[in-house]
N, C-alpha and C positions, 0 to 999 in steps of 0.2 A: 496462650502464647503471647510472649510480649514484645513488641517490636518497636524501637527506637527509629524515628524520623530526624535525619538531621542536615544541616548544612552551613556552610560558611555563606556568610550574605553580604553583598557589597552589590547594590543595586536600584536600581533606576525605580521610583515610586512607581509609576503607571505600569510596569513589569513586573515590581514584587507584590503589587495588590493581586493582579491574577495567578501568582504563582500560592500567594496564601488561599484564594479563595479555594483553586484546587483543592489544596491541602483539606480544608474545610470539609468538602464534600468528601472524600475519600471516605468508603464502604468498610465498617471494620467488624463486623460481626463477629467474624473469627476469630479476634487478637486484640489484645487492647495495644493502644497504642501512645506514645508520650513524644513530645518533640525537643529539638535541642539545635537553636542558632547560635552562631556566631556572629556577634554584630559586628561589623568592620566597615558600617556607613559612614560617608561622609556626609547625605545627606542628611537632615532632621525629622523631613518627612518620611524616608527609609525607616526611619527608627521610631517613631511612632507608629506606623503601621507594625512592628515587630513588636512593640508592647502593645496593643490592640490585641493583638492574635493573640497572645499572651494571658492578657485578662481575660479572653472566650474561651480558652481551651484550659482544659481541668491538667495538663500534663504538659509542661513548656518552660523550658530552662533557657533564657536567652544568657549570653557569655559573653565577656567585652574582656580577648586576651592583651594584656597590656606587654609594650617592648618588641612587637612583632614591625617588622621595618615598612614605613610607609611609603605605596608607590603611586603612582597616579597610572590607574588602567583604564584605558579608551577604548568607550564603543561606540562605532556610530553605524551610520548607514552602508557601509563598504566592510567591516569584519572586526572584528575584537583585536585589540593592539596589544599582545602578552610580551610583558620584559621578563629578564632573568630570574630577577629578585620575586616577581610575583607571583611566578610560577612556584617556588621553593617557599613562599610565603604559603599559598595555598594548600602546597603537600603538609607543611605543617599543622594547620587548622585542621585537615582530613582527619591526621595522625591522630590529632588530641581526642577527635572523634571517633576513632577508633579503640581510642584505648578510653574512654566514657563509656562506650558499648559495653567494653569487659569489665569496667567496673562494676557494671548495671547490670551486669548477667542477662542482659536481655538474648531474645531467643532471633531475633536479623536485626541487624543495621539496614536502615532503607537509605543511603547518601545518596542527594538529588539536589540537580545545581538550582538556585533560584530564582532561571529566567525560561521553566517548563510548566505547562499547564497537562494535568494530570488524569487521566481517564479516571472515574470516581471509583472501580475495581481494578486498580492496578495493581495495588500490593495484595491482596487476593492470588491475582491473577501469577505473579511470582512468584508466591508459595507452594500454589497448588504442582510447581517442577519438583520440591524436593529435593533442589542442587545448591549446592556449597555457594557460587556468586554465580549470580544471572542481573543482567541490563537488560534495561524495558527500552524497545528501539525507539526513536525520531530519528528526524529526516530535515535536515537543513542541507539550504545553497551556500555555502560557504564565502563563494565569492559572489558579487553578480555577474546575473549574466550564466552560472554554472550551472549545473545540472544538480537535484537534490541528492543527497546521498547519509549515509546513517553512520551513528557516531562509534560504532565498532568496524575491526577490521579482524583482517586475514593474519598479517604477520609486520614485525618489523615496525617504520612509523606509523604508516596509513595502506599497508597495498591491501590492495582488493583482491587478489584472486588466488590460486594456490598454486604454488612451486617447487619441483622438490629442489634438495638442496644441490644437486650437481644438473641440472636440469635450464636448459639454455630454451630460451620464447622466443618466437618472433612478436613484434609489435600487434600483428594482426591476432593470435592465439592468444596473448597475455589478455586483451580486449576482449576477446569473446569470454577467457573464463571470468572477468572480470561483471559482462555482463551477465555471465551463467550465477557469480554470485549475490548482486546485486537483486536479479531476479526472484531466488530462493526468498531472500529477505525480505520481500513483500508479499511471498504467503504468508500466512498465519502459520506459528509452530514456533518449535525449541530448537536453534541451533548451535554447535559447539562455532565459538570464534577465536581470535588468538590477542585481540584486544577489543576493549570494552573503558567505558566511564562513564560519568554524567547524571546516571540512573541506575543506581545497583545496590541491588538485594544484597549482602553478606552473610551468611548463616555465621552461628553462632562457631561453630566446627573449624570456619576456617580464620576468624577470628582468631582461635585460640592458636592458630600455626605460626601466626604472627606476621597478617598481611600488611603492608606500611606501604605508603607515598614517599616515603624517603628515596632521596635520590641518590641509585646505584654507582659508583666514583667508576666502572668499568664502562657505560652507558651513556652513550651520547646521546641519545633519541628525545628528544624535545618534547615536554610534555611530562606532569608526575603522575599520567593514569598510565603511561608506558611501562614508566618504574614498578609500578605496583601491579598491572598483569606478569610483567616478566616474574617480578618475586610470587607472585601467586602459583604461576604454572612451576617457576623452581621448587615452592613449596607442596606442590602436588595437588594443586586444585582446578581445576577445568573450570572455562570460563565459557556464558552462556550470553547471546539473547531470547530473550520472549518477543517475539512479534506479534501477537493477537491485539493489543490496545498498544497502538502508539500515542506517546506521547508529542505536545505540540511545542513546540519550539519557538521563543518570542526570541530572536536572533538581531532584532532588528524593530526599530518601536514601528516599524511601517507594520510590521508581522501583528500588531498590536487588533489591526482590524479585523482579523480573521477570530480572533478567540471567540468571539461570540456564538460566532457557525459552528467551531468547534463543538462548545459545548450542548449543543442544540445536536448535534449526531451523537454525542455522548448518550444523550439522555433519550433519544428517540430510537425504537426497534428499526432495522434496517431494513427499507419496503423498498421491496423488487419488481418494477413495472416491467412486463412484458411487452413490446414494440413491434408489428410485423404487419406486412403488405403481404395479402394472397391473392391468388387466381389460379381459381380448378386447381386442387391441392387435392382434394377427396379421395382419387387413386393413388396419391404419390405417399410423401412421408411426414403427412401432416397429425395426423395420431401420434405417431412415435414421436415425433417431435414435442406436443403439446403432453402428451403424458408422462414425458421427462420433466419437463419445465414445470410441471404443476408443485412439484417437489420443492421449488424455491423459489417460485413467482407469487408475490400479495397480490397482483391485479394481470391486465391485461387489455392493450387497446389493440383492435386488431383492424385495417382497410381490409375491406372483403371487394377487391377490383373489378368488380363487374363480374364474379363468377358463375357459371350455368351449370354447374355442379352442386353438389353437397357439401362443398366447403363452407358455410357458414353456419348450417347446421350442425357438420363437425366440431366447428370449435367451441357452440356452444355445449354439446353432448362432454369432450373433454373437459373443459371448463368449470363442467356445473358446481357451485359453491364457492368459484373463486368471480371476485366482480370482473365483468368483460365490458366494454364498451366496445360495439360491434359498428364499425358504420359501413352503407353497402354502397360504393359508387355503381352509379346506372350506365354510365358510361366509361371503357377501361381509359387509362391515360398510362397503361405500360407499356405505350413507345415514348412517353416522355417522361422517362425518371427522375427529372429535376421535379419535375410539379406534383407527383408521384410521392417524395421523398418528405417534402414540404410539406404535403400534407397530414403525412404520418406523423414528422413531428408533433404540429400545431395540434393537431386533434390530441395525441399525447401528454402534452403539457397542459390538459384541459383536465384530466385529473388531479393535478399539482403533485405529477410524483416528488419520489429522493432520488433515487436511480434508475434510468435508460436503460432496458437493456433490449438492444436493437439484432434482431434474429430472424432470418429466413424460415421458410416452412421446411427447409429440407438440409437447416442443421440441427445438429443434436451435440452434445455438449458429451463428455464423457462421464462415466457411472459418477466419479467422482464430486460430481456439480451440485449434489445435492447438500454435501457438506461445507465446500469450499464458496461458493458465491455469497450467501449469508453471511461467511466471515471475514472475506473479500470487501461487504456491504455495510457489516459493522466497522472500519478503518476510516475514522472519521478524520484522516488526514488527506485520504485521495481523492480526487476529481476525477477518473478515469482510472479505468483499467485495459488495459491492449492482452489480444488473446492471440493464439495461431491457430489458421483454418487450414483444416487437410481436406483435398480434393479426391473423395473416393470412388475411384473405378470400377468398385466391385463390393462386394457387401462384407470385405474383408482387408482391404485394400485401397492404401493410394497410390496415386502419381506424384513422381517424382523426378522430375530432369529440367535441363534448362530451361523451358517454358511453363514449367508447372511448380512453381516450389513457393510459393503462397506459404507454406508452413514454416518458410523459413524467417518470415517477418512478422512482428508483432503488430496488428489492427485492433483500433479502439469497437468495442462492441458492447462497452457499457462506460454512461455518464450520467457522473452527477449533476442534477439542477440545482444551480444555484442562483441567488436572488441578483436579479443585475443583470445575469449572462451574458456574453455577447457573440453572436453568431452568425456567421456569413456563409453565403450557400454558393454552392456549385452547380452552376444551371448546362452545365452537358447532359444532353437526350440520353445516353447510355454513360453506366459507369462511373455515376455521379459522387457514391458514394453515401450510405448510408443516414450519415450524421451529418448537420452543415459543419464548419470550420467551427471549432469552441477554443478560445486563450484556456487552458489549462495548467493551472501551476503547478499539480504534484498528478502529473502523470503515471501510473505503475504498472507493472507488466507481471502476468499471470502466467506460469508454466500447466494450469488448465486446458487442456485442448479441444478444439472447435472439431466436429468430423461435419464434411459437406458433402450430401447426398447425391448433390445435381447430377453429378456426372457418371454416377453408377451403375445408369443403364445404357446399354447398346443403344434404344432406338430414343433417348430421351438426348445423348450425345450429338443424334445428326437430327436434332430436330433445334437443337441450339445452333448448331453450326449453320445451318438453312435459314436460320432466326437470325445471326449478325450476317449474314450474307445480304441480307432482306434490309435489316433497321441501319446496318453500317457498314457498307462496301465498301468502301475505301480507310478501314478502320482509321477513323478518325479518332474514335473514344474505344480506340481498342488496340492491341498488340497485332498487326495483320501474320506473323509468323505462331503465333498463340495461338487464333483462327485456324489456321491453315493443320494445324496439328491433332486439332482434334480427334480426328478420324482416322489418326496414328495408327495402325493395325498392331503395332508391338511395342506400347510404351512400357517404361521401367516404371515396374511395382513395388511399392515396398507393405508387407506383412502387418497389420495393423495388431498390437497389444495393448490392452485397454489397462490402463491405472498405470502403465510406463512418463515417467516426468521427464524427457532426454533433456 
């Protein structure tokens, strides 16, 4: 299999040295592979780095199209400044590379902008879909200040979310599917979308229908990857991303500091430290708990708070063969959860994980966890992932109503350490919260779900309720109508399906 690399290059030295080096590393077992720029530098250093690469690599055709109109395009710190002419300049450099592919008979077009730094199996990773054009997702802030978001969409310029065509949203609906799709997109997998650029596979198939960047004269929509999904889906070809290796996006030369990290998770297997404070757990659901987690946890630090049970011998009995750091407070400090929390951390970070992942003794993740956290862990772009924890009443069953709907917000319950970190804690006696406060810059959110035990039994219910009665009477670090509800004798249940994504 042969596959063409190509791109149009007008770029910032310190930007296109890492986008080559990616290139460099890229895993080709499968396919041999040959590349093909466009030089359209103004710099000298731009273009020496392009003949570099050039003399290292056994297959490299750099192009300097003459008569193409010259514009002056601005990036800086605040967003890339695209004029008219640059836009229709670009669709044409695409073209020419388009139609270089056909002459070359090669078996994909890999076109990729070159200011992306490349997981070392990514074009692999594209192949193994077997579909006509598929984009490998990133995740840039477009503006500052915004929120990150990925460079394919739903429909139209940019919307995110799906509509039918006679089909009237209110703001608050369009939002939510907006974050239902957003969401999806930072699992791992293959999704159909309705635009794509930046990073795309072209099979050979759809090549020959006669995909182009030319710009539609019916077509207003701004941008020549518009032009070219629209004539893609006219021509009958469905358009994809892969989310398993995203790609890292130097958007911004500030963006320039992170590549390193980057490729340091590229290159490193994703280790999942297990995080968790117990006390007297040995009757409850500390087994099922820990015999789920074995499935994708590398390690495991566990506070044993002062328990007069068999909980610490439990954990090591489930544990066996995975490294545990056990340490046994002599004294409980679980009426003061600040100091409690703090010290889970700190002991934690004494392993030097890659990822947090912070869990009670009486959650359990769903069957699904075994698959999905690992791939969750290899996404060497997120710092976080937020999860939804269901409260169950019954060994089938959760709660659901106004005081209980915790499933309805997404909480961080796993992070990445990184070097530097900065973190500020929350010293309230109850309710403090898991993790201290972390700056996280690409937060994601996982349609995984958390099931939580606590609440599941009759006499385990009013022995909490008599517990904040005790450590918090006047809920200060609590909801006092939340309290009060406990002991609800007919709350609304809802039916638990396990491997359901709502």
């Amino acid at each position: 299999m042969n596959i063409l690399v190509a791109s149009p290059v007008r770029q910032k030295p310190s930007i296109l040295r890492e986008f080559l080096a990616s290139l460099e590393a890229l895993k080709t077992k499968s396919f041999q592979i040959q590349f093909c720029f466009i030089d359209d530098n103004e710099s000298s250093e731009s273009k020496r780095l392009l003949q570099e690469f050039k003399r290292k690599t056994a297959s490299c055709d750099l192009v300097s199209l003459e008569g193409k109109v010259q514009t002056n395009y601005i990036c800086d710190e605040h967003t890339h400044r695209w004029k008219e002419d640059t836009v229709w300049k670009v669709a044409a450099y695409k073209d020419w590379l388009l139609e270089r592919a056909r002459q070359l008979q090669v078996d994909a077009l890999f076109l990729v902008d070159s200011d992306l730094v490349l997981h070392p199996k990514t074009i692999e990773q594209l192949l193994s879909n077997k579909v006509e054009i598929v984009s490998n997702i990133f995740w840039t802030v477009w503006q500052p200040g915004a929120p990150l978001l990925p460079q394919v969409w739903v429909s139209d310029h940019y919307t995110l979310f799906e509509r039918g065509t006679q089909e009237s949203l209110t703001e608050a609906e369009a939002l939510r599917r907006q974050e239902a799709f957003l969401t999806k997109l930072q699992q791992p997998g293959l999704y159909e979308v309705g635009g794509l650029g930046a990073c795309t596979l072209i099979s050979k198939s759809a090549l020959q229908k006669g995909m182009s960047f030319a710009q539609l004269h019916n077509v207003s929509f701004w941008g020549e990857d518009r032009h070219f999904c629209i004539r893609a889906v006219a021509l009958g070809c469905k358009l994809h991303v892969d989310t398993h290796l995203p790609a890292y996006h130097i958007y911004r030369e500030s963006d320039l500091s992170c590549v390193a990290e980057y490729r340091r998770c590229c290159s490193q297997p994703p280790r999942i430290t297990l995080s968790m404070v117990v006390r007297n757990e040995g009757k409850r659901y500390l087994r099922r708990m820990l015999e789920s987690s074995r499935e994708y946890i590398s390690d495991a630090v566990i506070i044993d708070d002062a328990s007069t049970d068999e909980t610490a011998a439990l954990c090591q009995e489930v544990l066996k063969g995975i490294p545990l750091r056990l340490i046994r407070n002599k004294e409980s400090l679980f009426s003061e959860e600040a100091r409690l929390r703090r010290q889970q951390w700190e002991e934690t970070l004494k392993v030097d994980p890659v990822w947090i992942l912070a869990l009670d003794a009486d959650e359990v993740f769903e069957h699904r966890a075994a698959s999905v956290l690992p791939a969750l862990a290899a996404d060497p772009t997120a710092d976080s992932y937020f999860f939804r924890l269901y409260d169950f009443w019954n060994e089938c069953s959760y709660r659901s109503d106004r005081c209980w709907s915790a499933h309805e917000t997404y909480r961080p319950f796993m992070v990445r350490v990184r070097p530097g970190m900065r973190v500020q804690w929350n010293d309230m006696a109850q309710h403090c919260g898991r993790f201290p406060a972390i700056e996280c810059h690409q937060p994601k959110r996982s349609n995984l779900r958390l099931k939580h035990y606590g609440w599941a039994r009759e006499e385990e219910r009013l022995a909490k309720y008599e517990r904040y009665r005790r450590l918090d009477p006047e809920a200060k670090y609590g909801w006092k109508e939340q309290y009060d509800s406990i002991l609800d004798p007919n709350p609304n249940l809802v039916c638990w399906t396990e491997g359901e994504t709502p």
